[in-house]
N, C-alpha and C positions, 0 to 999 in steps of 0.2 A: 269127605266130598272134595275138600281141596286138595290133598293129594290126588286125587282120581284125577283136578283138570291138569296137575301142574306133572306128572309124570309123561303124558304124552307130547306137550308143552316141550321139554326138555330133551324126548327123543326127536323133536322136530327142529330144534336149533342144535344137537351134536348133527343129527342128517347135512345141515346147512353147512357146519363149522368143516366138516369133512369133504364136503362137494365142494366147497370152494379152498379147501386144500390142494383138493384133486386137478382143480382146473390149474391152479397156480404150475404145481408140479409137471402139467401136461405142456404148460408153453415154455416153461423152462428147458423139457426136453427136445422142443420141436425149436428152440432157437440155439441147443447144443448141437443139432442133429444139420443146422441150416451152416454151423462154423465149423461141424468137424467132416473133413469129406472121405470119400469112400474109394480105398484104393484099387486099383484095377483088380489085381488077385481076388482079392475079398469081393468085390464083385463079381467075378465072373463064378466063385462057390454061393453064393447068395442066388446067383440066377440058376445054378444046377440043382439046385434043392427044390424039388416039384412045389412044395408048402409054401413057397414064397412067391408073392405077387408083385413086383416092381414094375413101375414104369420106366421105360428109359426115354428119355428125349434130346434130341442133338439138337442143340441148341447155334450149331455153327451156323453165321451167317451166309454161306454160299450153298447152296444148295448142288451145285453142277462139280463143285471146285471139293469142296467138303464130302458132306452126306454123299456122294456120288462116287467118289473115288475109294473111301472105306467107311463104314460104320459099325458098331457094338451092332448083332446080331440083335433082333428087335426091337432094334432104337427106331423112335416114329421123329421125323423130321421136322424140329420146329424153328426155322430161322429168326433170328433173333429175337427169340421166345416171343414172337408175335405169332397168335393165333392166326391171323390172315396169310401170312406167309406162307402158311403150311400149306402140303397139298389137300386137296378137298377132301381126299380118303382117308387121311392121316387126322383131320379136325375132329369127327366125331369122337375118337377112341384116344382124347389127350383129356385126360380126366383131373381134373383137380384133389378129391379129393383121397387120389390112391398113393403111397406110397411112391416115391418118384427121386430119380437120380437123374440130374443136368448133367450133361457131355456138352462140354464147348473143346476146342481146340486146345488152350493150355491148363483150364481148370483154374484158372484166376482173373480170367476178362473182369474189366469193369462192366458194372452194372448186371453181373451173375447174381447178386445179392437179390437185387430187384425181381428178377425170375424166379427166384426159390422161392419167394414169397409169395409166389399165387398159387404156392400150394400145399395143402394146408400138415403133408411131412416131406419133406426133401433135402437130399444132400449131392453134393457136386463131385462130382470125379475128381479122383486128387491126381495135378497132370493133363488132363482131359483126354482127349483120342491120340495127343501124341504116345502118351504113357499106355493106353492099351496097347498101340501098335507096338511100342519098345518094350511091351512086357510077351510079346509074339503071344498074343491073345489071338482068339477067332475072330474074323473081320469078316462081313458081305461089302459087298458091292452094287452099285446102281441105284436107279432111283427106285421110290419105294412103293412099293406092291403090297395091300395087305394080307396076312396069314392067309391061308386056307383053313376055311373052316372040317375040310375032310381031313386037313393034318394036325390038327388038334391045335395049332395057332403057333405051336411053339415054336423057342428059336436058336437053342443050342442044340 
C-alpha cells in the first residue's frame, strides 16, 4: 500500500524537477538569443524559408527619414519601439509573443536592449539597416501599407 502512494508521489516531483529544468534552460536561451544578433545574410535565408515566421520591426526613430527611405521587406514600423508611434495599421500585427528581429539603424543604439525585452524571443540585426543595405540585400521603400491578403502577405 505504501509503495502504491509513494511511486506516483515520486513521478510528480521528477515531472517538477524536469519542468523547472525546462524553464531555467528556456530563459537562458532567450537571453543568448537577446545578446547574440542576427546577421543580415542569415536573415534574409531565414526569411526565404516559407517554415519560418519572423517578425521584423524597424525600430528606427524617424519614420519619414528611416522606414521611408528603405526598409527589410516586411518590416512593420516601430519608432522607437513605442507602440504609439507606430502607424495605426502597423499596431495591431506587432505581436509580442512571435519570434521577432529589431532593425534599428546601426544595430547597437542604446536602449535596443530595453526593446528586445518586450518580447518574449528576439534578436537584433547585427549592423542594423545600414548593414542590409551594404550587404545589397532587397529593400522597399515608402511608408507602410499592409500585406495584401489576396497576395498571401508575403515579402520576398
Amino acid at each position: 500500500m505504501r509503495r502504491a502512494l509513494l511511486e506516483p508521489l515520486a513521478y510528480a516531483v521528477s515531472l517538477l524537477v524536469l519542468a523547472g529544468l525546462l524553464a531555467v534552460e528556456g530563459r537562458r536561451r532567450v537571453e543568448l538569443e537577446r545578446r547574440v544578433p542576427v546577421e543580415p545574410k542569415e536573415l534574409y535565408r531565414l526569411l526565404a524559408k516559407t517554415q519560418s515566421a519572423w517578425q521584423l520591426l524597424d525600430v528606427r526613430p524617424d519614420l519619414a527619414e528611416g522606414y521611408g527611405d528603405a526598409h527589410v521587406p516586411g518590416a512593420l514600423p516601430l519608432p522607437g519601439c513605442d507602440l504609439a508611434a507606430a502607424p495605426e495599421a502597423a499596431r495591431d500585427r506587432i505581436l509580442s509573443g512571435v519570434p521577432t528581429v529589431v532593425i534599428s539603424a546601426e544595430g547597437d543604439e542604446p536602449g535596443l536592449q530595453d526593446c528586445l525585452a518586450r518580447f518574449a524571443s528576439a534578436r537584433r540585426l547585427a549592423g542594423g539597416m545600414n548593414a542590409w543595405s551594404a550587404a545589397n540585400l532587397p529593400e522597399d521603400t515608402g511608408e507602410y501599407a499592409p500585406p495584401s491578403a489576396k497576395a498571401g502577405g508575403g515579402c520576398l
